[in-house]
N, CA, C and O atoms as a printed pandas DataFrame, in Angstrom:
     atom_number atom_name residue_name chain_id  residue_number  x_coord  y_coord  z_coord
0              1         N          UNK        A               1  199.156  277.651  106.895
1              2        CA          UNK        A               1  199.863  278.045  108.079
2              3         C          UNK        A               1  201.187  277.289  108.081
3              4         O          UNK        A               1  201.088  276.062  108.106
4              5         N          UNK        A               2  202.514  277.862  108.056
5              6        CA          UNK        A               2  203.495  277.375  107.895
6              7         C          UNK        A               2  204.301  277.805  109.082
7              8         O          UNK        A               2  204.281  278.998  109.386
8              9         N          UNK        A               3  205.026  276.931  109.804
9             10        CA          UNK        A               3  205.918  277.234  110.871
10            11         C          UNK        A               3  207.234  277.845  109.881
11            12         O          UNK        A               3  207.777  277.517  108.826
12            13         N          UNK        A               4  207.379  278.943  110.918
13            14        CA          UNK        A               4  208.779  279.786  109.944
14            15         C          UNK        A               4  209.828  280.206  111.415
15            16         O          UNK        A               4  210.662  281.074  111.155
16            17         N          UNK        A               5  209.844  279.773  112.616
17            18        CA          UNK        A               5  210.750  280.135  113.751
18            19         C          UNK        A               5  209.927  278.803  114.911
19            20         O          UNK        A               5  208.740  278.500  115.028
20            21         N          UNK        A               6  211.115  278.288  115.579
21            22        CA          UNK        A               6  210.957  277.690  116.565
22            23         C          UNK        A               6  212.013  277.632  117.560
23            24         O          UNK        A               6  213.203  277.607  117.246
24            25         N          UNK        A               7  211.528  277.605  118.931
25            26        CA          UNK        A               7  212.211  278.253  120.253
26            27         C          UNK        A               7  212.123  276.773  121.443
27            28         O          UNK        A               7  211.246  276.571  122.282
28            29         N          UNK        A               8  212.892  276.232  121.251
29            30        CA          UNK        A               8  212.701  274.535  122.441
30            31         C          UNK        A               8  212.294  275.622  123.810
31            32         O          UNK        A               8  212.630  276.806  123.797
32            33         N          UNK        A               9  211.533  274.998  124.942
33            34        CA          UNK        A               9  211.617  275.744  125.735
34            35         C          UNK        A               9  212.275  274.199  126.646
35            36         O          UNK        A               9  213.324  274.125  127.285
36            37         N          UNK        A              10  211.488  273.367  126.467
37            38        CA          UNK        A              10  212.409  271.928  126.611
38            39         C          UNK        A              10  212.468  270.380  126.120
39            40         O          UNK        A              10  211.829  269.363  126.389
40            41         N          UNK        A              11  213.739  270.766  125.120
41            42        CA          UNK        A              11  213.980  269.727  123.696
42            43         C          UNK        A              11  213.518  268.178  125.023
43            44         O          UNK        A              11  213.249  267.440  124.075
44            45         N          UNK        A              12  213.446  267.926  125.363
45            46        CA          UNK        A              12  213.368  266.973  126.617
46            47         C          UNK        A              12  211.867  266.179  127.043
47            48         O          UNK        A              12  211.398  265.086  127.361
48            49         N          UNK        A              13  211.532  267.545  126.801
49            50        CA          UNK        A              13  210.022  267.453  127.219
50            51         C          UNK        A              13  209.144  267.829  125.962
51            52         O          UNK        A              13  207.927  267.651  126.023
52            53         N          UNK        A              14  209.671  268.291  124.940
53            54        CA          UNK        A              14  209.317  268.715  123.398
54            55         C          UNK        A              14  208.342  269.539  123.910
55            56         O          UNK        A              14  207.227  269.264  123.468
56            57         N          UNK        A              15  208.373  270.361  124.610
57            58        CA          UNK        A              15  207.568  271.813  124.636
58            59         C          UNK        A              15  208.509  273.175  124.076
59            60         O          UNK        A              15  209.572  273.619  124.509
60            61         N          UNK        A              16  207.645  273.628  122.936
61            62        CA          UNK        A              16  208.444  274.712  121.816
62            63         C          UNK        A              16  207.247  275.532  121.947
63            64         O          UNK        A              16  206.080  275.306  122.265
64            65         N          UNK        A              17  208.111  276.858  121.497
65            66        CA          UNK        A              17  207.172  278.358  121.128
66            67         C          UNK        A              17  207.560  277.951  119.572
67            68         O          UNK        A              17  208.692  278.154  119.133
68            69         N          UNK        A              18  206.505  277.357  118.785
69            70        CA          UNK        A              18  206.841  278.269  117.510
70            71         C          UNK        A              18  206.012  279.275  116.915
71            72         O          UNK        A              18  205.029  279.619  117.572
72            73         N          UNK        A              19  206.255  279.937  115.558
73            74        CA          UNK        A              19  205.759  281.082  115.020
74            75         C          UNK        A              19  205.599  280.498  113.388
75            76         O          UNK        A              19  206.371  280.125  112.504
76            77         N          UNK        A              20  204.252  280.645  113.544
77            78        CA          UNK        A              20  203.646  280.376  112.250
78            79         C          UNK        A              20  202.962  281.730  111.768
79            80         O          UNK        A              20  202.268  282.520  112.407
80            81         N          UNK        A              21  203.534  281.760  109.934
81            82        CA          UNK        A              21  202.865  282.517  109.351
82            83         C          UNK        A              21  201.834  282.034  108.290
83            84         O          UNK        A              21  201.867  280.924  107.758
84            85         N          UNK        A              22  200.973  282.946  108.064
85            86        CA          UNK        A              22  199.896  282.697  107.131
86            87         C          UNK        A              22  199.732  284.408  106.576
87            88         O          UNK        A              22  199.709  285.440  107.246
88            89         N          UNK        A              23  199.628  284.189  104.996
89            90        CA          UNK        A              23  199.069  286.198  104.781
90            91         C          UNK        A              23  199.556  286.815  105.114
91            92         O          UNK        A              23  198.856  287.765  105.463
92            93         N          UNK        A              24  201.162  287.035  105.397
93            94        CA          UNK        A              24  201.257  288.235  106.180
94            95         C          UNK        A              24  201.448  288.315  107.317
95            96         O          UNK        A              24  202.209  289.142  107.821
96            97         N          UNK        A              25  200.412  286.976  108.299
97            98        CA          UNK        A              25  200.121  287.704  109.397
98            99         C          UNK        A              25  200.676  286.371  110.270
99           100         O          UNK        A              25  200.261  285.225  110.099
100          101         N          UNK        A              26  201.687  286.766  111.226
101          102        CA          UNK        A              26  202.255  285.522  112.444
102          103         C          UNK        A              26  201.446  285.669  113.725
103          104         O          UNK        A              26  200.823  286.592  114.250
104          105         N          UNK        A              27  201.730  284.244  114.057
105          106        CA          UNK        A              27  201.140  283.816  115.338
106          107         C          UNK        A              27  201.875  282.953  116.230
107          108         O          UNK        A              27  201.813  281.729  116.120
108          109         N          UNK        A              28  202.853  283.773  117.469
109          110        CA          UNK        A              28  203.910  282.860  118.435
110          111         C          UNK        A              28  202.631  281.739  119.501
111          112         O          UNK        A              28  201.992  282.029  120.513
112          113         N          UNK        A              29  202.705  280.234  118.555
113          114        CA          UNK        A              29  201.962  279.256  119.534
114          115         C          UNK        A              29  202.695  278.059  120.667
115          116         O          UNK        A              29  203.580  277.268  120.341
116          117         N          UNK        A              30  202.306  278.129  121.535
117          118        CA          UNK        A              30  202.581  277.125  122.646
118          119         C          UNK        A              30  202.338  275.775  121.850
119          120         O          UNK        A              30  201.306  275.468  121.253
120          121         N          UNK        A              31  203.764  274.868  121.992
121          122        CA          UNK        A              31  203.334  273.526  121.777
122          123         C          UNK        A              31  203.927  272.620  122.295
123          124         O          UNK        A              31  205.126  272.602  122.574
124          125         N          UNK        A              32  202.644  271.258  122.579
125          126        CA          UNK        A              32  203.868  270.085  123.571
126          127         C          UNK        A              32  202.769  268.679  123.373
127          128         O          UNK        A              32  201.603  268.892  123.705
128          129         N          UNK        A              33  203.030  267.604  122.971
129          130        CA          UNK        A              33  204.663  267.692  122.544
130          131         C          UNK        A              33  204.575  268.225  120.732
131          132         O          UNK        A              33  203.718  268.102  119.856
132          133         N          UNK        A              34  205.742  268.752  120.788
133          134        CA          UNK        A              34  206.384  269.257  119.298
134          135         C          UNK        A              34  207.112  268.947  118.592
135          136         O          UNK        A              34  208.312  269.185  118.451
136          137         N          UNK        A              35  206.000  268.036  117.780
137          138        CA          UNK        A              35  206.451  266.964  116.804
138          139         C          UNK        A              35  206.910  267.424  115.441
139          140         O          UNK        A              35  207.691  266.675  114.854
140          141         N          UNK        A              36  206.553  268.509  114.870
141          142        CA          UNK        A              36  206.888  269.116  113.324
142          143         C          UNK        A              36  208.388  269.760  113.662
143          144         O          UNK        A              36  209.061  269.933  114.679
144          145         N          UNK        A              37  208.539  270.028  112.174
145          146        CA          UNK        A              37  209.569  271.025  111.927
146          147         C          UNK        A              37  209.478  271.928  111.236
147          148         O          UNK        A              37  208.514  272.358  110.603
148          149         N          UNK        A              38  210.816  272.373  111.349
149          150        CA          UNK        A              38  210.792  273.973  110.793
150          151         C          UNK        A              38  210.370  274.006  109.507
151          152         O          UNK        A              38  211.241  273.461  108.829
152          153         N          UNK        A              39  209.395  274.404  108.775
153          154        CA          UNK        A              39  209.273  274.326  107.389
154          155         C          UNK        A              39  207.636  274.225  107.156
155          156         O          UNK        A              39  206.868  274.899  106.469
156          157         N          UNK        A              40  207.441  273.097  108.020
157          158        CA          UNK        A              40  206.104  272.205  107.965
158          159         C          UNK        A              40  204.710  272.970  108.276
159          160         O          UNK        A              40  204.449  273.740  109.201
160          161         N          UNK        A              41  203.801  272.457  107.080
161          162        CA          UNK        A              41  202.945  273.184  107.237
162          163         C          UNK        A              41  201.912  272.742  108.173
163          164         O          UNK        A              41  201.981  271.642  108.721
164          165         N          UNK        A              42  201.073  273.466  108.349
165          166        CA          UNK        A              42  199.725  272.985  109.561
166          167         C          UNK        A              42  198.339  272.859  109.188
167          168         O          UNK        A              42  197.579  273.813  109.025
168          169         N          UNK        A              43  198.093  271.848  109.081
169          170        CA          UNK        A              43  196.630  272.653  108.560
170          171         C          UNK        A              43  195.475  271.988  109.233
171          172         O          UNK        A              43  194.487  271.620  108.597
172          173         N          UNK        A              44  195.619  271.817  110.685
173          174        CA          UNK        A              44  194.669  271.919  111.595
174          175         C          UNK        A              44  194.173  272.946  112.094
175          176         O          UNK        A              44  194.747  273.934  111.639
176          177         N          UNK        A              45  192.895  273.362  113.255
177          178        CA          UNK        A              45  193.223  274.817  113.602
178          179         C          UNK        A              45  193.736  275.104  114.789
179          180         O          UNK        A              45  193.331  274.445  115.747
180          181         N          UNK        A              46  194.546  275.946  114.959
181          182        CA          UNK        A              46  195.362  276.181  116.639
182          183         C          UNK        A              46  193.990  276.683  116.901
183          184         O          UNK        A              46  192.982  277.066  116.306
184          185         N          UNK        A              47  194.694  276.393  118.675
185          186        CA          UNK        A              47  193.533  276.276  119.647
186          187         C          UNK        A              47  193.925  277.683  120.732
187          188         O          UNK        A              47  195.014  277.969  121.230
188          189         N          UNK        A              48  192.726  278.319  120.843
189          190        CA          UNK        A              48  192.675  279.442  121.585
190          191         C          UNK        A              48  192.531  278.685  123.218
191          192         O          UNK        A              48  191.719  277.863  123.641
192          193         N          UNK        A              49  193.526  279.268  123.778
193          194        CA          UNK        A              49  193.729  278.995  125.573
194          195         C          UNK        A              49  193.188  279.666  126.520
195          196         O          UNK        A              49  194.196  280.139  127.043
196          197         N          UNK        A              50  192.151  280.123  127.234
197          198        CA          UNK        A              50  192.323  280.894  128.297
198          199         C          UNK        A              50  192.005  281.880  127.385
199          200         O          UNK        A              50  192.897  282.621  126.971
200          201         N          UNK        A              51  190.963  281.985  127.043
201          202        CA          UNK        A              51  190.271  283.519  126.555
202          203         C          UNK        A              51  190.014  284.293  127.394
203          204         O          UNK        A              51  189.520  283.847  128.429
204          205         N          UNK        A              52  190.186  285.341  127.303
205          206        CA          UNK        A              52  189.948  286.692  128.649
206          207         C          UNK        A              52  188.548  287.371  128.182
207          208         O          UNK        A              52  187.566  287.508  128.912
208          209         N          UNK        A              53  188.624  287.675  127.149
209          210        CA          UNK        A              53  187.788  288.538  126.382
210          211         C          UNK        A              53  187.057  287.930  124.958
211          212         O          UNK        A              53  187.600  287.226  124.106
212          213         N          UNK        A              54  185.745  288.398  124.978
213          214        CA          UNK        A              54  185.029  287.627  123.840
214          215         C          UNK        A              54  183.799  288.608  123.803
215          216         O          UNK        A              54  182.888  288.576  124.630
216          217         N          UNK        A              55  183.915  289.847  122.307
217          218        CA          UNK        A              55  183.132  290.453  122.219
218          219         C          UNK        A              55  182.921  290.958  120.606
219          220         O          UNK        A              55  183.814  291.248  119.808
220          221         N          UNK        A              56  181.637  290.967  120.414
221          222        CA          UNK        A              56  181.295  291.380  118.806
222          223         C          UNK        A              56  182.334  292.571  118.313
223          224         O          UNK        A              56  182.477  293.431  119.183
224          225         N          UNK        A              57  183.007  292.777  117.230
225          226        CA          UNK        A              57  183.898  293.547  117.101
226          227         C          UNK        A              57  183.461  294.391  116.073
227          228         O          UNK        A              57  182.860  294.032  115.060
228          229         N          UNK        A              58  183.912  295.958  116.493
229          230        CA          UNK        A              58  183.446  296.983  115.918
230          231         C          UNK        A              58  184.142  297.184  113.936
231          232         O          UNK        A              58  183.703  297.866  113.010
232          233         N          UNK        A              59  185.449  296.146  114.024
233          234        CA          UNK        A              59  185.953  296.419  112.572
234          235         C          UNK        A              59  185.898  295.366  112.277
235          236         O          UNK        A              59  185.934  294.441  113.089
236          237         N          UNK        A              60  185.722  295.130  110.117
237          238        CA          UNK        A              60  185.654  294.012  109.850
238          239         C          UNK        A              60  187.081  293.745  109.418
239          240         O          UNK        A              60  186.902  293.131  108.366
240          241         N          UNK        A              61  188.171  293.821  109.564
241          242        CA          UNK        A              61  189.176  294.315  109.326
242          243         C          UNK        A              61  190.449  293.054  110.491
243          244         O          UNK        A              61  191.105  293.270  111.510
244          245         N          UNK        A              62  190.220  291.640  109.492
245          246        CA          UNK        A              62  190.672  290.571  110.439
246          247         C          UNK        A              62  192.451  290.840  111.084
247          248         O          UNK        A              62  193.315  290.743  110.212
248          249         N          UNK        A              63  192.811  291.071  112.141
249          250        CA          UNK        A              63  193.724  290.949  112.632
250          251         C          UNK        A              63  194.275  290.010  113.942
251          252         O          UNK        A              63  193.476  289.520  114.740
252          253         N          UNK        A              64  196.154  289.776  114.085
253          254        CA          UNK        A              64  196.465  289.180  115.609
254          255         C          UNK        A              64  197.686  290.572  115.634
255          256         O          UNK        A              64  198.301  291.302  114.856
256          257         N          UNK        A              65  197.510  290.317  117.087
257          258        CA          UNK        A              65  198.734  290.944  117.735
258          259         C          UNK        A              65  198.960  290.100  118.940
259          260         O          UNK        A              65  198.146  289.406  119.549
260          261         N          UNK        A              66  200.379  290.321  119.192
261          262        CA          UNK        A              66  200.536  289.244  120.005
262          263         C          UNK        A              66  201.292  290.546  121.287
263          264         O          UNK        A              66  201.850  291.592  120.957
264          265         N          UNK        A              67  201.039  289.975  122.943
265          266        CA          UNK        A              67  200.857  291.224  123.055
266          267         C          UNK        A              67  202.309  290.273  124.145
267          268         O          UNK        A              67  202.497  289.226  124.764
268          269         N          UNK        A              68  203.153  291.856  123.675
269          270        CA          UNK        A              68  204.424  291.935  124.009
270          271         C          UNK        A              68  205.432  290.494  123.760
271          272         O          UNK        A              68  205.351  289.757  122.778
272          273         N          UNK        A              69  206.254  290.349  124.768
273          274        CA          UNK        A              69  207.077  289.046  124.514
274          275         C          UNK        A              69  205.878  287.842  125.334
275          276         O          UNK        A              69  206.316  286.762  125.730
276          277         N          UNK        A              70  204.713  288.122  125.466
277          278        CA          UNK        A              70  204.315  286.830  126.450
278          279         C          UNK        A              70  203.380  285.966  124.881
279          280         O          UNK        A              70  203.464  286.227  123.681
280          281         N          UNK        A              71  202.730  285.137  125.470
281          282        CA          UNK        A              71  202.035  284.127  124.490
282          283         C          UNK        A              71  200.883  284.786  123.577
283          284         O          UNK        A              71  200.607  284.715  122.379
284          285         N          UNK        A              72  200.185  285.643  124.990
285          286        CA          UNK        A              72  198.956  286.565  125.260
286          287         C          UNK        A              72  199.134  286.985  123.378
287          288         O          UNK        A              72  200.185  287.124  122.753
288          289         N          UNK        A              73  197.817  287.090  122.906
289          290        CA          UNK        A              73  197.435  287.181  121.749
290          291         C          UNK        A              73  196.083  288.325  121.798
291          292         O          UNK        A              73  195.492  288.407  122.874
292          293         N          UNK        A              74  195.661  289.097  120.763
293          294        CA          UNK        A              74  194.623  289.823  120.538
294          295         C          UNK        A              74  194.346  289.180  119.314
295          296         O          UNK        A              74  195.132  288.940  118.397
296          297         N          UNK        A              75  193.146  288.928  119.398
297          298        CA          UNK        A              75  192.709  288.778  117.831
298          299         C          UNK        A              75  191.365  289.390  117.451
299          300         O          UNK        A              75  190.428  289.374  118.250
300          301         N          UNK        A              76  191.263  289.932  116.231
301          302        CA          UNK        A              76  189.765  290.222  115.377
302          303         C          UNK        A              76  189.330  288.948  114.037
303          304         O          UNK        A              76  189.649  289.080  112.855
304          305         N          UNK        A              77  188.675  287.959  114.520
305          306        CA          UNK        A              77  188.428  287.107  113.512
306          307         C          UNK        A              77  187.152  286.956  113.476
307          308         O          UNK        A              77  186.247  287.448  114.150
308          309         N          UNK        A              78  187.176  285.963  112.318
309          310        CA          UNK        A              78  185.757  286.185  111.744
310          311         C          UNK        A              78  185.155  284.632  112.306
311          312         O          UNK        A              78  185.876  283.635  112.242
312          313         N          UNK        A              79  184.061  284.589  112.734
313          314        CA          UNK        A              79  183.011  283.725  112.775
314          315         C          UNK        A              79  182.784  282.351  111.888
315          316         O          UNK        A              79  181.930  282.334  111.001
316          317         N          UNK        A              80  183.328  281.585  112.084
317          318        CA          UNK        A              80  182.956  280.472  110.672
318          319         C          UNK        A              80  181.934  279.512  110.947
319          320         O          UNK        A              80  181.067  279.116  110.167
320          321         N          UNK        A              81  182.197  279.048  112.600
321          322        CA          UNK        A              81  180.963  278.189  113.139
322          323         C          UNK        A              81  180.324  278.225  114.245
323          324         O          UNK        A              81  180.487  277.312  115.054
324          325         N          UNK        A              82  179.543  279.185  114.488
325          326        CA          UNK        A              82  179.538  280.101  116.074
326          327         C          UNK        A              82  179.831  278.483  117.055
327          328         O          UNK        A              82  180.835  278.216  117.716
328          329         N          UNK        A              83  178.202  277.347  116.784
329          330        CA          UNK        A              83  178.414  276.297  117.673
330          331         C          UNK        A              83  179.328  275.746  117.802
331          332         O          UNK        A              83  179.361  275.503  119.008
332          333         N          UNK        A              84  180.466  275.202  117.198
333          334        CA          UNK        A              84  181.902  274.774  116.998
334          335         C          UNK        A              84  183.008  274.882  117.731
335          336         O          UNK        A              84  183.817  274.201  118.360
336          337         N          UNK        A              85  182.560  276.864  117.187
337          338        CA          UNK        A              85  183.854  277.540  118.023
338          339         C          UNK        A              85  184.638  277.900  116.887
339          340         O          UNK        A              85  185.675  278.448  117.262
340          341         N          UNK        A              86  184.552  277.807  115.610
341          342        CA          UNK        A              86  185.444  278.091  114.304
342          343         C          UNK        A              86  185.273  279.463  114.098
343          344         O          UNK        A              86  184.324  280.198  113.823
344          345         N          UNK        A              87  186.938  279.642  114.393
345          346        CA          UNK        A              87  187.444  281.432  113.666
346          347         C          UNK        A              87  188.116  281.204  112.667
347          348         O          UNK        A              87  188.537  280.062  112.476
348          349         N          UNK        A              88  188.420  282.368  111.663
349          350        CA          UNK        A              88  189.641  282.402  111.150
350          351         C          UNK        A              88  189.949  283.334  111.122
351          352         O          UNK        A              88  189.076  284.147  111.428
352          353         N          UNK        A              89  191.291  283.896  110.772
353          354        CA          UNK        A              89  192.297  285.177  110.719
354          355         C          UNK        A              89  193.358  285.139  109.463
355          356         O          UNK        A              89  194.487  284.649  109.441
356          357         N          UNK        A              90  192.469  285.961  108.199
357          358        CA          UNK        A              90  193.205  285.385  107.326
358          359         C          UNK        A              90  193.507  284.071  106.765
359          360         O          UNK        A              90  192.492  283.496  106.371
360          361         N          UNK        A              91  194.786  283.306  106.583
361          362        CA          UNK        A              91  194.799  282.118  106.431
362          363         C          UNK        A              91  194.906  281.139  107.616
363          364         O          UNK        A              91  195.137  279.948  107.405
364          365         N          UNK        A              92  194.686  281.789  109.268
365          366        CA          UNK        A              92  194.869  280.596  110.034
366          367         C          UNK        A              92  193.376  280.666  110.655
367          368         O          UNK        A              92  192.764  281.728  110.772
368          369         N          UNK        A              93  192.882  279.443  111.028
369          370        CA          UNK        A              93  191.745  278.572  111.596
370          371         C          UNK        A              93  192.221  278.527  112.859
371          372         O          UNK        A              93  193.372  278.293  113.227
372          373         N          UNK        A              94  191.490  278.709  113.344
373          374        CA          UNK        A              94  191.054  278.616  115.263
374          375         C          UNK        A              94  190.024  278.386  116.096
375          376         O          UNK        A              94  188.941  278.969  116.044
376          377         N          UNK        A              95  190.461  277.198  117.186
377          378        CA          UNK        A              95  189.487  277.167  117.855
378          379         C          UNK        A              95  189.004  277.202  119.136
379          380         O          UNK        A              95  189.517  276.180  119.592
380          381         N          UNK        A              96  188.446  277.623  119.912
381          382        CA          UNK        A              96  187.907  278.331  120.424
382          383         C          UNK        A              96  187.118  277.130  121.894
383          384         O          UNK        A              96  185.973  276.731  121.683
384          385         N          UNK        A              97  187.676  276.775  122.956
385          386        CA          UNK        A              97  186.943  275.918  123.190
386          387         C          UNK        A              97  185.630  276.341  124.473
387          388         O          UNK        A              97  184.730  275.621  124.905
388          389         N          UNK        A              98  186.048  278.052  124.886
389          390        CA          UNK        A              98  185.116  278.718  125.423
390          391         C          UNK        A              98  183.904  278.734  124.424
391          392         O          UNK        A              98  184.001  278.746  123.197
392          393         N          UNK        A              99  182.513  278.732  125.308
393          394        CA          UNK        A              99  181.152  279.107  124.242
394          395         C          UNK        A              99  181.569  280.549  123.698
395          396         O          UNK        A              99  182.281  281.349  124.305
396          397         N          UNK        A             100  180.939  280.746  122.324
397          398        CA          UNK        A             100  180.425  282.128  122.217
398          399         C          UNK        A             100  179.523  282.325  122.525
399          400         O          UNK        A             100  178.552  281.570  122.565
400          401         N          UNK        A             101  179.643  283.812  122.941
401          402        CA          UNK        A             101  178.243  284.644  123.473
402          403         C          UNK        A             101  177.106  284.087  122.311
403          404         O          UNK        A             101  177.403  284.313  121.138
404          405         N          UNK        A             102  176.332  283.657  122.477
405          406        CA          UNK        A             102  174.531  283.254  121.625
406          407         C          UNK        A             102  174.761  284.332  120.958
407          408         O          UNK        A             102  175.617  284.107  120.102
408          409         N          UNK        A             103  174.283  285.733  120.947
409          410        CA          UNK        A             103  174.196  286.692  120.464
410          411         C          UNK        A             103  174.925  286.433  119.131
411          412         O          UNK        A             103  174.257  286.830  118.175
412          413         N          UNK        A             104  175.994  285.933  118.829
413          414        CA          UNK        A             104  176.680  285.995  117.632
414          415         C          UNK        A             104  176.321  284.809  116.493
415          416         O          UNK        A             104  175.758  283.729  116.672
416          417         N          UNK        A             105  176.815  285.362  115.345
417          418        CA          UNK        A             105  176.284  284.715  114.606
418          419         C          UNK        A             105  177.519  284.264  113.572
419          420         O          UNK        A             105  178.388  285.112  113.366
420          421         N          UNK        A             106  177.650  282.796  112.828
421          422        CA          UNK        A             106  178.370  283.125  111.854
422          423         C          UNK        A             106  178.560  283.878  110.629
423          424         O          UNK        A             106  177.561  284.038  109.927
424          425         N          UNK        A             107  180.115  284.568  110.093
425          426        CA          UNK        A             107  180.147  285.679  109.357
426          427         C          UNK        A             107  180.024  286.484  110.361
427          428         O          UNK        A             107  179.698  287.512  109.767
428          429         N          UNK        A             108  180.057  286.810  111.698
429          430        CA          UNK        A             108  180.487  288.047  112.306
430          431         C          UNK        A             108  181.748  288.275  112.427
431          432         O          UNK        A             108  182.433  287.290  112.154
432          433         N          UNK        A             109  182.400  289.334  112.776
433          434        CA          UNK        A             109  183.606  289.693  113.907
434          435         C          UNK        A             109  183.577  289.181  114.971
435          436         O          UNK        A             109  182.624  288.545  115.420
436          437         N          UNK        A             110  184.572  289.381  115.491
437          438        CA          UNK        A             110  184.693  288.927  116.861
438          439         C          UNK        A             110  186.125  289.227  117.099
439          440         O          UNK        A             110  187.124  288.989  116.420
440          441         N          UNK        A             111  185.947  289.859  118.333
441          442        CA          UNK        A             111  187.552  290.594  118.983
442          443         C          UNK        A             111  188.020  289.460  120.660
443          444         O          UNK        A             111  187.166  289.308  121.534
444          445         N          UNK        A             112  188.989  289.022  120.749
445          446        CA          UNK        A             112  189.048  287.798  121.620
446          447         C          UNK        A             112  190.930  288.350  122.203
447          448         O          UNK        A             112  191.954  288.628  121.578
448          449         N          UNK        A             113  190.583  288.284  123.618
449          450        CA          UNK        A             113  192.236  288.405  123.626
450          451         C          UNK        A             113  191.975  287.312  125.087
451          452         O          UNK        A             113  191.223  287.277  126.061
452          453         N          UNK        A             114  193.378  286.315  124.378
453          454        CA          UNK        A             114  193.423  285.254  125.101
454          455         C          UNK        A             114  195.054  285.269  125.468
455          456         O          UNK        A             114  195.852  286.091  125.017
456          457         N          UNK        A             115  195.341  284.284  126.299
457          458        CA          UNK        A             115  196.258  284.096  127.696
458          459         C          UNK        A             115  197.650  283.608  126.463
459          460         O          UNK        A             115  198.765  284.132  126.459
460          461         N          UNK        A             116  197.070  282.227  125.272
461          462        CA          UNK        A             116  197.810  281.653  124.731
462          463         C          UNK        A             116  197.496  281.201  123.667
463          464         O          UNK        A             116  196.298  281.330  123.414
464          465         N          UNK        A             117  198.176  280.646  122.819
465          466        CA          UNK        A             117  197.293  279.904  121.429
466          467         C          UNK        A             117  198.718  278.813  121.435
467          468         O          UNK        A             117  199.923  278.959  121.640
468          469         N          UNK        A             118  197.697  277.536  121.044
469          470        CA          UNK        A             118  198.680  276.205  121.141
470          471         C          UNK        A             118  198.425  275.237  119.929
471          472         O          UNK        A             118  197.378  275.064  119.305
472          473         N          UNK        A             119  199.052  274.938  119.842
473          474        CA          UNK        A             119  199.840  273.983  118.345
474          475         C          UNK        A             119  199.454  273.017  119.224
475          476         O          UNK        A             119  199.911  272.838  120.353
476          477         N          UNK        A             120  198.277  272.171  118.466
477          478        CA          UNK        A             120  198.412  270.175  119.137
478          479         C          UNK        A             120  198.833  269.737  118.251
479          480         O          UNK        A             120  199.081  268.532  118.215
């Protein structure tokens, strides 16, 4: 996961939007304070904020969308540690600090659209 765009929201307070890619696939995360730079890679897992939605997903077919200009994220990831809370999406790791539904298992899908995703 490599930061490739960053947005101060306040150099002051070191709270930044940046945008990390992995595979292909970007992810605009909330961060504070925001200590890296542009270039730098990550290899902790961002943290899912304010999940709205958390349900077994009908495709295995890992995707994010990030929905419109807000933080708000959709994701289809896969299961790595149901008890944990470990997703991944492609090359980025996420975690999850809502329970998952019991019902799931690791190696499932899982479709999650949350409020924000944040860079510690």
């Amino acid at each position: 996961m490599k930061i490739v765009s960053e947005e101060w929201l306040s150099e002051p307070s070191k709270e930044a939007v940046v945008t990390l890619q992995s595979e292909g696939l970007f992810v605009a995360a909330f961060s504070h304070p925001y200590t890296m730079t542009l270039g730098d890679t990550v290899s902790g897992p961002l943290h899912i904020f304010d999940a709205l939605s958390v349900a077994r997903s009908d495709t295995h077919e890992p995707s994010i969308t990030r929905q419109s200009d807000s933080l708000a994220h959709e994701l289809t990831a896969k299961i790595e540690d149901q008890e944990k809370g470990l997703l991944s999406v492609g090359g980025f790791k996420f975690e999850i600090e809502e329970p998952l539904p019991s019902d799931l298992c690791d190696g499932e899908m899982v479709n999650i659209v949350c409020r924000r995703i944040d860079l510690w």
